[in-house]
N, C-alpha and C positions, 0 to 999 in steps of 0.2 A: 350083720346088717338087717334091718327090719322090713326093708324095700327102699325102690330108689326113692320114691316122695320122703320119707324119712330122712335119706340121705341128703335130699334137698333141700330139708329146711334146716339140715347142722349146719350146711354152707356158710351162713352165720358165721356164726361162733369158730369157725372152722379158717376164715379168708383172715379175722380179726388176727389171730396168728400169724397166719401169712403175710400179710399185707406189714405188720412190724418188719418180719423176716427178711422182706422183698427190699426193703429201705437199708438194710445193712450192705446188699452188693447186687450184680448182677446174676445173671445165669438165670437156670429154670427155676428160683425161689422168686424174681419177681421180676418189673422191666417192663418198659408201655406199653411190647406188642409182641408176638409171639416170632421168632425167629428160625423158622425152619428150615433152615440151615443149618441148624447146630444138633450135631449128634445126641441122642436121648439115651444110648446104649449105657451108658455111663451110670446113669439116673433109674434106684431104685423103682419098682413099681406106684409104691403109695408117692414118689415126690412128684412124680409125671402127673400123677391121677390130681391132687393137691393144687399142680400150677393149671388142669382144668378146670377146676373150682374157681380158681383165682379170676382165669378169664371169664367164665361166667357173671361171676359176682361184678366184673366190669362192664356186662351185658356184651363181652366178644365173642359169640357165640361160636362163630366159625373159626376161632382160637381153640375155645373149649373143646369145641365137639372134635381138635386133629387132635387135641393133647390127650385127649379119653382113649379117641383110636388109638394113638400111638401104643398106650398102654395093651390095649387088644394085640395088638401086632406085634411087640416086644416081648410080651409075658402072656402068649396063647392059652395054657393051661393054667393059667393061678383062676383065684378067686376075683384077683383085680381087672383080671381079662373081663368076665361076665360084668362087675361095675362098672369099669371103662364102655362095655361097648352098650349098655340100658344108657348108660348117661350120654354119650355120643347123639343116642335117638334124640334125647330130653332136648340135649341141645341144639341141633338141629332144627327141632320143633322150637324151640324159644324163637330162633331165630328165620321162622318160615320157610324154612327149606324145607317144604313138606318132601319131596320124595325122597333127598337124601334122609332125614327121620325115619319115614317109611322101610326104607331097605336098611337101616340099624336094625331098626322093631320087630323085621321080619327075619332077620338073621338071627337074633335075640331068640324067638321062637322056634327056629328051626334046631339052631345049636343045642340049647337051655329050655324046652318045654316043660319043664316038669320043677324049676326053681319059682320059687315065689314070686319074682318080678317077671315070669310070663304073662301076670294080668297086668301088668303095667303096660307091657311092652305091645299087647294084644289093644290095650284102650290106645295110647300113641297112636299104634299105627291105623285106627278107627278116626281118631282124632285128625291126622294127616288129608284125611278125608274130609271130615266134618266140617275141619275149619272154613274151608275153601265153598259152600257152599252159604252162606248167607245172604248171597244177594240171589234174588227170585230168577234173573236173566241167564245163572251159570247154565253151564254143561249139566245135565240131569243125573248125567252117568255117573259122577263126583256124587249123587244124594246116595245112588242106589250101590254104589261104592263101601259108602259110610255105612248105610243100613246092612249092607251084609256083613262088613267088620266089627258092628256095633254086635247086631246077634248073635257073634262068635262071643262077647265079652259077655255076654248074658246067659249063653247058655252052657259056654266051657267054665267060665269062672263066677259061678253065681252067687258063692259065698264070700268073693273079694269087695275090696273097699271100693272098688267102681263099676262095682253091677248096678250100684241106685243110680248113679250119673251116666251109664249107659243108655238106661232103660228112659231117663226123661230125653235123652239127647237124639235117640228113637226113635220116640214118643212127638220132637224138634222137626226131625229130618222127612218123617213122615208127612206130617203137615205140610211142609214145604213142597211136596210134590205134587200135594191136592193143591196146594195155594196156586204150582204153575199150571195145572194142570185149569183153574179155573181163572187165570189171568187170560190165557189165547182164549177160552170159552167166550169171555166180556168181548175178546176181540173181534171173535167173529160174529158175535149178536149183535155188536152195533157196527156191524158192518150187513148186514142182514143176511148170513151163511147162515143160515138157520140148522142145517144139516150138520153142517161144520159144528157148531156151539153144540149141540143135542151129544156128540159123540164125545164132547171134552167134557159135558156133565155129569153125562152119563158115568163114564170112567169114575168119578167123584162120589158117587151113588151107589155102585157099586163095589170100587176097591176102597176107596176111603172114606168109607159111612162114618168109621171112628174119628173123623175129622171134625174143627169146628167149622170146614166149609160146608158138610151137607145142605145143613137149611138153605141155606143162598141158591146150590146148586139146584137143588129141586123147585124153588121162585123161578132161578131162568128154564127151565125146562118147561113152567109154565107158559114162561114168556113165551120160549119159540114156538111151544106147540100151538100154542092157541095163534100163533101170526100164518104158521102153517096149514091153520084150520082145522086141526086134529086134536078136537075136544076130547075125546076119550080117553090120548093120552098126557090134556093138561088135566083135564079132574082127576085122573089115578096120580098124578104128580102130587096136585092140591090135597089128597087123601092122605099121601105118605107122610106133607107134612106139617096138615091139621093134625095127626093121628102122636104123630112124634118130638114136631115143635111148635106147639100151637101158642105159645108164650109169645114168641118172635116176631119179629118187624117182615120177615120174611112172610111168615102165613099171613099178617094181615095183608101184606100187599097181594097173595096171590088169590085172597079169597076175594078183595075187592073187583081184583080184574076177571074172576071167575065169574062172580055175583052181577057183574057189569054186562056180561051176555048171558044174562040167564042162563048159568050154571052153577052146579054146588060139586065142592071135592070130595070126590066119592071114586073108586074104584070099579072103573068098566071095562069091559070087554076083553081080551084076553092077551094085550099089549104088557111089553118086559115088565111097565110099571105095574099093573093092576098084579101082575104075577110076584111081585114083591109084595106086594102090598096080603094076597092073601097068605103067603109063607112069614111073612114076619108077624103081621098084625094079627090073621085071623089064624093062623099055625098050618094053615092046610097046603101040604106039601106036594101031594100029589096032581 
């Protein structure tokens, strides 16, 4: 077997069979729904495995994923053990049941580390994570979840086929933590916590400069400073990001509002920002 993805897309060609087979009688070769009642001890390894595919291929996930197990639990030490229980995760996962996925994926790993479809099993159970996180309101912990599972897939398995899909999905989750992280920041600036908003930009500015929220967050940081009265450190703001995004819709707005009270973005006095501003821009570290 070449990995589970491999195995999952012979599925095909594989049910095409079965599904003839299944129209001759009943039992484990086919039949609407899965019948767990009925002894499998009977039933070679590959036919167990085979009427997993089956439910799958009918999108019954949580058929597929007992019939994969079964096969685990029947046949402990075969080779169809380790298939059954990668595909148990897969299905699972098809079927959103992230945490039971999860604890396949993770069992997969602990048994089986060193088979080929540890990288599969190690992206899944990053995935279990991942998926669950799209909407900007989740739970944070589900990002920072993903991003530690993800960096396992990247740096244990960097020559598998889902280190690139790792690395962008990463590259995803990341973002999404500066995105919530400058969603409360809007909140509290127009509610006028100025304090409040300066500490969720901040965060933005400093942990996730490689985001495409910096520019923005360094505009609001203008904003509160200068509502706060503390010019020195909106022109070290307006500096950082004339200096670094001076294309943007951002610097124009903040140099408008700087320019508005006789001020220019420049780097004063010896506030977090100006202290960026001369370790990045001008190198001086000390």
């Amino acid at each position: 077997m070449k990995g589970a993805m491999s195995r999952v897309r012979l599925i095909g060609a594989v049910i095409a069979v079965s599904v003839l087979a299944a129209c001759g009688g009943g039992g484990i070769g086919g039949g609407p729904a899965a019948d767990r009642s009925e002894s499998l001890e009977a039933y070679s390894p590959d036919q167990i495995y085979e009427r997993g595919e089956y439910e799958l291929s009918r999108n019954r996930t949580d058929d597929a994923a007992y019939y994969f197990s079964e096969v685990e639990r029947l046949y402990p030490y075969s080779e169809w053990a380790k298939q059954g229980l990668i595909m148990t995760a897969f299905a699972f996962h098809q079927g959103k049941d992230y945490e039971e996925s999860r604890a396949a994926a993770q069992r997969y790993i602990d048994f089986y580390p060193t088979e080929e479809d540890a990288a599969y099993a190690q992206y899944l159970l990053a995935l279990s994570y991942y998926d669950q996180i799209d909407e900007v309101g989740r739970d944070q912990g589900l990002t920072f979840q993903a991003l530690q599972a993800l960096r396992t897939v990247i740096e244990v398995y960097p020559d598998s086929e889902y280190a690139t899909s790792a690395v962008l999905k990463f590259d995803l989750a990341f973002d999404h933590l500066a995105r919530k992280e400058m969603e409360v920041g809007r909140y509290y600036l127009k509610r006028s916590h100025f304090t409040a908003a300066i500490n969720r930009f901040r965060v933005v500015v400093e942990d996730f400069q490689t985001t495409s929220h910096t520019p923005e967050a360094l505009h609001r940081l203008v904003e509160a400073y200068l509502a706060l009265g503390l010019d020195e450190e909106a022109q070290s703001a307006g500096a950082i990001l004339g200096h670094n995004f001076q294309s943007t819709e951002w610097y124009e707005d903040s140099y408008a509002l700087l320019t508005g009270r006789g001020l220019q973005p420049r780097a004063l006095g010896d506030n977090w920002l100006a202290r960026i501003y001369r370790q990045t821009v001008k190198g001086a570290w000390l």
